[in-house]
BALOBA-1460 file (C-alpha; in Angstrom, 3 decimals):
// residues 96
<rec num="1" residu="x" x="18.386" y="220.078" z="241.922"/>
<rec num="2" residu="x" x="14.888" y="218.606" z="241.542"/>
<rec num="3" residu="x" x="14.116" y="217.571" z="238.039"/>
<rec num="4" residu="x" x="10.412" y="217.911" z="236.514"/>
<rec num="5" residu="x" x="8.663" y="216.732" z="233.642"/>
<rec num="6" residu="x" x="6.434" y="219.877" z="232.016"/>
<rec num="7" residu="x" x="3.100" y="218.801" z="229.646"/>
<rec num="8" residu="x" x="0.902" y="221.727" z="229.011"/>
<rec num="9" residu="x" x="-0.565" y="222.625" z="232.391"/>
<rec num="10" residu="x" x="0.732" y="219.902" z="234.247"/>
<rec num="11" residu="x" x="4.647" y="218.964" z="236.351"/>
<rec num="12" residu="x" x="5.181" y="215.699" z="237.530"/>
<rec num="13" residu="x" x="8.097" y="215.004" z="239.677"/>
<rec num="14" residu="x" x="9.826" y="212.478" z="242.107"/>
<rec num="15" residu="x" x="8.939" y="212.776" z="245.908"/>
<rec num="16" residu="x" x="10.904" y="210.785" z="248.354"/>
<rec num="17" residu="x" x="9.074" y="210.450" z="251.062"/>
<rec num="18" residu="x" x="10.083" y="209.835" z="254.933"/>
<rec num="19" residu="x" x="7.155" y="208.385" z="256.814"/>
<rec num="20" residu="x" x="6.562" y="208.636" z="260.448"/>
<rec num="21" residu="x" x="8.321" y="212.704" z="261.189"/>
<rec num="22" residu="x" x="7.661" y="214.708" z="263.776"/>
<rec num="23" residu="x" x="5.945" y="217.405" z="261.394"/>
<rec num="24" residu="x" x="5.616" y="217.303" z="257.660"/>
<rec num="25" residu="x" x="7.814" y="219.320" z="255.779"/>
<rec num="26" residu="x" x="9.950" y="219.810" z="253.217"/>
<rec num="27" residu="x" x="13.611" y="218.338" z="253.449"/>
<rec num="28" residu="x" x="15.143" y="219.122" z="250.201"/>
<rec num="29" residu="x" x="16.181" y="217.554" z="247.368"/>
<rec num="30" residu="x" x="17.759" y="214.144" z="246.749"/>
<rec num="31" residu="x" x="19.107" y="212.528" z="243.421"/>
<rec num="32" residu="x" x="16.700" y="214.625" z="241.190"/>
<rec num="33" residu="x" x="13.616" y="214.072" z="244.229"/>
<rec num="34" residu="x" x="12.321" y="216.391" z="245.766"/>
<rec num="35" residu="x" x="12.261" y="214.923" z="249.713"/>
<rec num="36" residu="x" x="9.396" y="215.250" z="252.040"/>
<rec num="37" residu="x" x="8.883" y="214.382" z="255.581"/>
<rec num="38" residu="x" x="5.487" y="212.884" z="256.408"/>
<rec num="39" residu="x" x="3.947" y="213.036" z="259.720"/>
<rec num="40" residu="x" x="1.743" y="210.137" z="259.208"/>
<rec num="41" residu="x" x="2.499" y="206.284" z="258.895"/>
<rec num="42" residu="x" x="2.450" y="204.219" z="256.119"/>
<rec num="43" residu="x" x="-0.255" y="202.233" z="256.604"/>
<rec num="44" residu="x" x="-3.563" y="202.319" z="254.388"/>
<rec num="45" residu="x" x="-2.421" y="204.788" z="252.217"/>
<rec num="46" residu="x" x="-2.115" y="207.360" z="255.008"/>
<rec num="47" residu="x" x="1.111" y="208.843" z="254.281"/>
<rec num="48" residu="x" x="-0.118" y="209.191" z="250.299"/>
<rec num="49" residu="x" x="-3.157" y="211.310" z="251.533"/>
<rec num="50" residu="x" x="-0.840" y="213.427" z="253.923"/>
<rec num="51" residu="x" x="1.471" y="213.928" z="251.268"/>
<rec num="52" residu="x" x="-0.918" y="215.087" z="248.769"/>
<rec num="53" residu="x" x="-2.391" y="217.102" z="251.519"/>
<rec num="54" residu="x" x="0.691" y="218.690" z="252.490"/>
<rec num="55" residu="x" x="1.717" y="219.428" z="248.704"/>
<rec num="56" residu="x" x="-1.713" y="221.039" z="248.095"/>
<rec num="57" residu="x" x="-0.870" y="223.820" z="251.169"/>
<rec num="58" residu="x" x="2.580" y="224.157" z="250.588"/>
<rec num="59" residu="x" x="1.751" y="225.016" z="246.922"/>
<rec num="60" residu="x" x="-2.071" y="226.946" z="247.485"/>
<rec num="61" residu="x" x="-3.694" y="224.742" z="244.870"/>
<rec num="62" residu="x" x="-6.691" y="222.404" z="245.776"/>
<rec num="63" residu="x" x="-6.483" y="219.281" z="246.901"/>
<rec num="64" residu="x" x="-7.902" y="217.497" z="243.689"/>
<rec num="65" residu="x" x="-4.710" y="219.760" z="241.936"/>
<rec num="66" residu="x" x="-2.327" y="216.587" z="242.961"/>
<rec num="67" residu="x" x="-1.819" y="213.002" z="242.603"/>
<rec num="68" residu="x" x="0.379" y="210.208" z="242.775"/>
<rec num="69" residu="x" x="0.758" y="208.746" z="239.490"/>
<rec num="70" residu="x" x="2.893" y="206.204" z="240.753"/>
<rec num="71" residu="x" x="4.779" y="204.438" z="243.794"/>
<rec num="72" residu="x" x="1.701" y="203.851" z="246.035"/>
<rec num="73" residu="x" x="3.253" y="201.234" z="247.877"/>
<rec num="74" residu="x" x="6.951" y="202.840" z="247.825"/>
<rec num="75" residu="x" x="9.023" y="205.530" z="249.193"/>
<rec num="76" residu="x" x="10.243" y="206.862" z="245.620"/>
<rec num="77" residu="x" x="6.441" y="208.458" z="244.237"/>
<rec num="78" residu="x" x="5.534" y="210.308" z="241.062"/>
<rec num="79" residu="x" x="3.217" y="212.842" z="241.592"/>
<rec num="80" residu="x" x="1.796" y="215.050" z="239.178"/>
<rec num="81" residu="x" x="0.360" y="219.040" z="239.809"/>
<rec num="82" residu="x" x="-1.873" y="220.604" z="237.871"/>
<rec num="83" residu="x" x="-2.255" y="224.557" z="237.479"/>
<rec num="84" residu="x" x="1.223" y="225.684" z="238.889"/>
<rec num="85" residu="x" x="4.345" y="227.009" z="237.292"/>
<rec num="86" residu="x" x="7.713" y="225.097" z="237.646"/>
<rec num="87" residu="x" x="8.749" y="228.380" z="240.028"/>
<rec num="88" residu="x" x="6.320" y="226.994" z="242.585"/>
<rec num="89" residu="x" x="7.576" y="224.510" z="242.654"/>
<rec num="90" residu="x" x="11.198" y="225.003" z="242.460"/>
<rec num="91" residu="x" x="10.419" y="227.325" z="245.116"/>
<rec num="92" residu="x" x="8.898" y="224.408" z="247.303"/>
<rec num="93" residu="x" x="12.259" y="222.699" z="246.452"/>
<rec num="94" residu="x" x="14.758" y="225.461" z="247.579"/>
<rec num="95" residu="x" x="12.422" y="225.092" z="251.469"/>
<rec num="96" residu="x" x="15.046" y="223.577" z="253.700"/>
């Protein structure tokens, strides 16, 4: 089950991300994350921008709606959406 923070109209999360996939895509939840397959490598922040790329069109928010709060440089990232309700993104979650 992926765990959330809620503050007013904001959710930040966990998202474990797996660099280097054939596609991106969601691939469940791990430990409280919610896990996403990048199709980019993880070199000069590329995977970060796919990811927040990804999140934007799997959710329908703009880009500038997400952002990685923490874990630049790591697998394990805290991201934080604005302007969604926790059944978007529980709904994102339960994409396998």
């Amino acid at each position: 089950m992926l765990q959330y923070t809620e503050s007013g109209e904001t959710i930040t999360f966990t998202v474990r991300v797996v660099p280097r996939a054939s596609r991106s895509c969601v691939a469940g939840c791990a430990e409280g994350a919610l896990r996403v397959r990048i199709a980019a490598p993880p070199v000069d922040g590329a995977a970060n921008e796919e990811l927040m790329r990804f999140l934007a069109r799997a959710l329908g928010v703009p880009a500038r709606a997400v952002e990685i709060i923490g874990g630049h440089t790591s697998k394990n990232k805290r991201v934080r959406l604005y302007g969604i309700i926790p059944a978007q993104l529980e709904s994102l979650a339960a994409e396998k």
